[in-house]
N, C-alpha and C positions, 0 to 999 in steps of 0.2 A: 516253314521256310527258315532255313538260318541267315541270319541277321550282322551285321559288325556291327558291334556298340560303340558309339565314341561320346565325348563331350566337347560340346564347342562352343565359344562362347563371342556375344554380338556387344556392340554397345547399344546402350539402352534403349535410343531410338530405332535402330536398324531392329532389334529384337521385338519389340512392338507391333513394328510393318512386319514383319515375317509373321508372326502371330497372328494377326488379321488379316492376312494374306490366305493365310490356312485354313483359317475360320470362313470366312470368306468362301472358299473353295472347296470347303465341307471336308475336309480332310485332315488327318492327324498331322501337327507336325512334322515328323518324325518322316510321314509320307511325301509333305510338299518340299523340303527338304532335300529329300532323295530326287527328285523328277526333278528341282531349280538345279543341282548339282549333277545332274545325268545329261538334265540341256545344255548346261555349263562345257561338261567333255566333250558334245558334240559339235559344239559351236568351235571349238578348240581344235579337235581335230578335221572341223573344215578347214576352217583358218588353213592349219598346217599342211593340208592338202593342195589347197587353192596356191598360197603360196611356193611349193614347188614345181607345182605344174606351169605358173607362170613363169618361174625362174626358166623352166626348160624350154616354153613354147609363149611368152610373151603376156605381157597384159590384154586380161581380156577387156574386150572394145567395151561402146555403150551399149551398139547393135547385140552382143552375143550376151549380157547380163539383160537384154527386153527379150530375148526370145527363150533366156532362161525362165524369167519372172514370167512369162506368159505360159510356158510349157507346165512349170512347176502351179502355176495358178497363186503366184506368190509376188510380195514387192520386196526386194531387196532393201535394206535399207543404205543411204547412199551419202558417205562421209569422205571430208578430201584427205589427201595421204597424207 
């Protein structure tokens, strides 16, 4: 598999928690990494999603994010604007 190498660098404490995080998870850095930063883009391009489709068709209610969360088998989590 080809790879992109880069260097990135944390502060000390945030580098630690990622460390352990990995460890943790049984998985190489390098791996947990890629999959925080893959969830990262996804979360991002909901967002970006979400966010147009309400601009075009409104906010969605409380009713249409419970039948989300129920459908998806998921809790949204639930912050004010």
């Amino acid at each position: 598999m080809k790879v992109d190498k880069m260097s990135v660098s944390f502060d000390p404490e945030l580098g630690d928690a990622v460390r352990s995080a990995a460890a943790q998870a049984g998985k190489p850095l390098s791996s947990w990494l890629a999959e925080a930063a893959a969830s990262k883009l996804r979360a991002e391009a909901l967002a970006q999603f979400l966010a147009g489709w309400e601009a075009e068709h409104g906010v969605l209610t409380a009713e249409e994010i419970a039948r989300a969360e129920r459908e998806l088998g998921v809790a949204a989590s639930h912050t004010a604007a």
